[in-house]
C-alpha positions in Angstrom: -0.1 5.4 -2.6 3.1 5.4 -0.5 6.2 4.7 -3.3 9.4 3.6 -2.8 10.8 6.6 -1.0 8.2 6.8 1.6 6.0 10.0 -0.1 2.4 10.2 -0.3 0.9 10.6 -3.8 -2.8 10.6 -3.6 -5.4 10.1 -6.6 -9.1 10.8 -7.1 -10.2 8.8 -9.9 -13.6 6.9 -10.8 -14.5 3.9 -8.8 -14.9 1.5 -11.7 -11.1 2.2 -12.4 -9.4 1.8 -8.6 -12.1 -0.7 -7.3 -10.8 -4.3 -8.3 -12.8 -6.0 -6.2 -16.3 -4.6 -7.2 -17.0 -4.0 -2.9 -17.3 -0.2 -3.5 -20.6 1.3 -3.7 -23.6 4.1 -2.5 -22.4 3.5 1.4 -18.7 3.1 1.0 -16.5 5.7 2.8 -14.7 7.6 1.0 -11.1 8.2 0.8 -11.1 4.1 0.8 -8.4 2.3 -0.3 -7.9 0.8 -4.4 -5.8 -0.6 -7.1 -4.1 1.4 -10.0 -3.2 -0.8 -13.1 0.3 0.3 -14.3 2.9 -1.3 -16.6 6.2 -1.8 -15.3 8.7 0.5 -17.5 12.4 -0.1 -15.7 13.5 -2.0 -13.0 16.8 0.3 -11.7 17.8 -1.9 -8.6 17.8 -4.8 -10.5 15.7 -8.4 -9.7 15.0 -9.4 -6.1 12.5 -9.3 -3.1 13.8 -5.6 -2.6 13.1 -4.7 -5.8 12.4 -0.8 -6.7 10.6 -0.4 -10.2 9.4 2.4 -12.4 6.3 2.3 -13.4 3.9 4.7 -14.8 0.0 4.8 -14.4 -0.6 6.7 -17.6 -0.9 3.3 -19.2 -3.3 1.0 -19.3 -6.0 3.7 -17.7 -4.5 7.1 -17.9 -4.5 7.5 -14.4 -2.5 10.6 -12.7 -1.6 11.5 -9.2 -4.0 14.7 -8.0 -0.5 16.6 -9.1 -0.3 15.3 -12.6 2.4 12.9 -12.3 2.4 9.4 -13.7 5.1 7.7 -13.4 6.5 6.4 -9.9 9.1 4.4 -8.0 7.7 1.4 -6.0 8.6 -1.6 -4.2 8.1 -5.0 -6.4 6.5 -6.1 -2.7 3.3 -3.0 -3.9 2.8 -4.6 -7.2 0.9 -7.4 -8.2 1.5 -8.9 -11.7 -2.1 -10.6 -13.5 -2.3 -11.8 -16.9 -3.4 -9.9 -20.1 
């Protein structure tokens, strides 16, 4: 994932949790790209299209960054809201 300052986090984490479409399998390639649930905790730019947002990964999944860290700055544009 590339967050709102341009870094690089990268995760390894079970398929059944980053694979949203059900497409990976035995002949994917791997590193491939995925989908980390999160829940959005602040919004410090304020609303808009340029939105940045905290949000951390340790909820709904408990998923971490390869370095431990859960909880990030994004663009609104990188998330994408579904119903619960």
């Amino acid at each position: 994932m590339v967050d709102a300052t341009d870094r690089t986090w990268r995760f390894v984490e079970k398929v059944a949790i980053v694979d949203q479409t059900g497409d990976a399998g035995p002949t994917t390639s791997y590193p491939c790209p995925g989908a980390i649930r999160c829940e959005i905790v602040d919004s410090p730019s304020g609303p808009g299209p340029d939105a940045v947002l905290l949000v951390t990964t340790a909820r709904p999944d408990g998923v971490e960054a390869v370095d431990g860290r859960t909880d990030f700055l994004v663009r609104a544009s990188q998330v994408t809201q579904v119903a619960v």
